[in-house]
C-alpha positions in Angstrom: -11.6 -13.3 10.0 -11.2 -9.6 10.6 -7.8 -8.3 9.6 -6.7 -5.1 11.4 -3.9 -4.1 9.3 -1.1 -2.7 11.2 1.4 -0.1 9.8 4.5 -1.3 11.5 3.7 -4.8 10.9 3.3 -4.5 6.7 6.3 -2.7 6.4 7.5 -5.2 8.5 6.6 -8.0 6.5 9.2 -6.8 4.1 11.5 -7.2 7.1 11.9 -3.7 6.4 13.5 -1.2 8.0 11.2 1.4 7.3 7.9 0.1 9.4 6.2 3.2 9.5 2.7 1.4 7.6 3.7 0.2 7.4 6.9 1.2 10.9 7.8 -1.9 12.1 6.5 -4.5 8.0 9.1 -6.3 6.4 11.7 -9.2 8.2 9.8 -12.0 9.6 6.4 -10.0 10.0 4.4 -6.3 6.3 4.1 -5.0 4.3 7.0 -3.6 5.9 8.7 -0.2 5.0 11.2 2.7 4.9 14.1 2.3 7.3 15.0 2.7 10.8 15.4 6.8 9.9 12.0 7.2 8.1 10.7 5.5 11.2 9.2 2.3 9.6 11.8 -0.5 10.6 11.5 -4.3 10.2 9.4 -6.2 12.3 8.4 -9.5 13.7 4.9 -9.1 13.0 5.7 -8.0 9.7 3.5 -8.1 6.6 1.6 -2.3 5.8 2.9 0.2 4.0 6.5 -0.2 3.0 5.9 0.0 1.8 7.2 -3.1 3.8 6.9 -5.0 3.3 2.2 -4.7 3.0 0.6 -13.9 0.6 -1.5 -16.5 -1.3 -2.4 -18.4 -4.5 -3.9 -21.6 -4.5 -4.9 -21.2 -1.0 -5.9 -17.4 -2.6 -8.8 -18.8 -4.5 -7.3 -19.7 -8.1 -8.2 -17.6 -10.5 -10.6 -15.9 -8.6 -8.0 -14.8 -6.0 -5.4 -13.3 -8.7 -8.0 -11.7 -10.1 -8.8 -9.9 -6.9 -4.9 -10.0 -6.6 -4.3 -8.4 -10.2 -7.2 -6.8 -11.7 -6.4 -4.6 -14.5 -3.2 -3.4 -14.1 -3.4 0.6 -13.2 -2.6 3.1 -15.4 0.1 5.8 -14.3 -0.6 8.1 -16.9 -4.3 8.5 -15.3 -3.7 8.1 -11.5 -0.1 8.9 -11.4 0.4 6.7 -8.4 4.1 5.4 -7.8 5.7 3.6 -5.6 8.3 6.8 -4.9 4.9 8.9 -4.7 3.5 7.0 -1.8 6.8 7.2 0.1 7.3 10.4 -0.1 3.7 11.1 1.3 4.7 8.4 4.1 7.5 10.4 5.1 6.0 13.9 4.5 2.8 12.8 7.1 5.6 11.3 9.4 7.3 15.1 9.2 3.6 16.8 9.5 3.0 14.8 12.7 6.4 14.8 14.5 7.2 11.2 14.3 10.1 11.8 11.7 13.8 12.7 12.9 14.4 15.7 12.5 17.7 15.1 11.3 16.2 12.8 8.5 15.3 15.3 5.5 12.1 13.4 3.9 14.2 12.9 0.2 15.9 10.9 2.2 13.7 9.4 4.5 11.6 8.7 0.9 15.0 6.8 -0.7 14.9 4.7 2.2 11.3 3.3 1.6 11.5 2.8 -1.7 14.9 0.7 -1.7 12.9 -1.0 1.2 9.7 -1.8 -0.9 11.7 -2.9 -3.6 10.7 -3.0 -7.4 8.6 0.1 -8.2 7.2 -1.9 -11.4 5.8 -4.5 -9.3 2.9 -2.2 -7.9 -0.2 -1.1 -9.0 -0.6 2.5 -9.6 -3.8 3.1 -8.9 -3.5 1.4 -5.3 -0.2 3.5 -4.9 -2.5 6.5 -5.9 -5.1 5.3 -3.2 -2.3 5.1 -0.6 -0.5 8.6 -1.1 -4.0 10.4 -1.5 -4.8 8.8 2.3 -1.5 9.4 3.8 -1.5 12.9 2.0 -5.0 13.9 4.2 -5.1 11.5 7.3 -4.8 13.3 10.5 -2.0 13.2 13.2 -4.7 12.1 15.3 -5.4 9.4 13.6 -4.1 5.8 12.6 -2.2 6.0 8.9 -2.7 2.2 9.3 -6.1 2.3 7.5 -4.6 3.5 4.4 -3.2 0.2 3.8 -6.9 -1.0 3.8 -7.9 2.3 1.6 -5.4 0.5 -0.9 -6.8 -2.8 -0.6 -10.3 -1.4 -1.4 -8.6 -0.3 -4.5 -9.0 -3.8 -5.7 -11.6 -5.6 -3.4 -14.9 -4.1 -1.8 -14.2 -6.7 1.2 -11.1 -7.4 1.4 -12.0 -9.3 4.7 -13.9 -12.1 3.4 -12.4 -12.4 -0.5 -10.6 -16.0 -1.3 -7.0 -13.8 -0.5 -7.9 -13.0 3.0 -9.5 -16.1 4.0 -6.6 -18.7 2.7 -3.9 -16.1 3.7 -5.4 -15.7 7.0 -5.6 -19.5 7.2 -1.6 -19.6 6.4 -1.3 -17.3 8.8 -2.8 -19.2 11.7 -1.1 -22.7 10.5 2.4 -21.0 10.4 1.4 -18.6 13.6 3.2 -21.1 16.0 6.5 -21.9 14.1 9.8 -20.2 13.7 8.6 -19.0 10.7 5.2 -16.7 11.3 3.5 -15.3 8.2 1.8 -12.9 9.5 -1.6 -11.7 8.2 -0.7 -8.0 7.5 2.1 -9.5 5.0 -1.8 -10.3 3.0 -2.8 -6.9 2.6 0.7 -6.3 -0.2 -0.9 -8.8 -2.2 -3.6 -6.5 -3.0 -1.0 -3.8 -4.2 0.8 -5.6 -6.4 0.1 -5.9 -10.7 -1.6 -9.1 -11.8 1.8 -10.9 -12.8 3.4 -10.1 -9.3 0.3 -11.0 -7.5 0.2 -14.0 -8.8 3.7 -15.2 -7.9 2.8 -13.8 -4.2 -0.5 -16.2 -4.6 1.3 -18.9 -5.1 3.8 -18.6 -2.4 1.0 -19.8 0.1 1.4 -23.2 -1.6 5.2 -22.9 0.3 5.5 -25.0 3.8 5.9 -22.2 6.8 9.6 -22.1 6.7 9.7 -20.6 3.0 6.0 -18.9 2.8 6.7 -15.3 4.3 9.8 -15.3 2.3 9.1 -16.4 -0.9 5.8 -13.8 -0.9 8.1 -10.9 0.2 10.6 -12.0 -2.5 8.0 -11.5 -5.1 8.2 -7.2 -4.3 11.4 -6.5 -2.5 13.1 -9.1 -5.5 
């Protein structure tokens, strides 16, 4: 199953406000994002980049999936990558292109995503790093939604066909006609998360449809 992350829809997925990556990912819906002002905003299709906002354990692949889920934990004194980091490159690319209000200063716009994403600690820095280098040099021509991929490459070399994607996208299309969607994107966040965190979002696939979505974006936003 090819998964075409979609910005809106991550930040969405953490019913978000700020669905920028990520600007519509993070209520119902990704990994979603920053808040209405920043541009990202919540979204039905939810789950990439706030942030979001960006699922799976047993149906991840056990141990296997965390480990794609986890890894080694990154290491901020070497890749300084940071949750606030990859906001403010969210918001500063929103500015470069013209898709930020011009009344919304990017500290600001920047607050918004984090409070959005939730707990800073919960991240990975070196997929943070990945994610603020990409949204730092991708073009206003071009998609900032493959940046949430760049991220996931951080931890997989196919995140399409790992344990993570398959179960999640499985989830996904079991929970797709409910009142209760979990929407593929929300399975990119696992990816961003530290082994602990990733674990707990793993797990949440275990969860019947009407707790899934929630239960993986309570692992980030807390």
């Amino acid at each position: 199953m090819q998964l075409a992350p979609r910005s809106c829809d991550i930040l969405a997925a953490m019913s978000l406000p700020y669905h920028l990556l990520l600007a519509c990912l993070l209520v119902p819906v990704v990994v979603s994002g920053c808040g209405s002002s920043c541009g990202c905003g919540s979204s039905s299709s939810d789950e990439t980049a706030g942030g979001g906002g960006a699922g799976t354990q047993e149906a991840a692949g056990g141990a296997g999936a965390q480990e794609a889920a986890g890894g080694a934990p990154g290491n901020a004194a070497l890749d300084g990558g940071s949750l606030q980091g990859w906001c403010v490159a969210q918001c500063e690319q929103r500015e470069r292109c013209g898709s930020l209000d011009e009344e919304t200063p990017v500290e600001e716009c920047a607050d918004e995503c984090v409070l959005d994403w939730g707990q800073p600690e919960v991240y990975r820095s070196d997929v943070m790093a990945a994610l603020t280098a990409c949204y730092e040099e991708v073009e206003c021509s071009e998609s900032s939604d493959s940046c949430l991929r760049e991220g996931a490459l951080v931890v997989s070399s196919d995140p399409d066909s790992d344990p993570r994607m398959v179960e999640c996208g499985a989830k996904s299309t079991t929970c797709e006609a409910t009142a209760s969607p979990f929407h593929d994107d929300l399975c990119l966040i696992g990816y961003f998360l530290e082994s602990a965190a990733a674990a707990s979002f793993d797990a949440c696939l275990d969860e019947p449809c009407e707790s899934a979505a929630d239960c993986a974006r309570g692992v980030y936003r807390g």
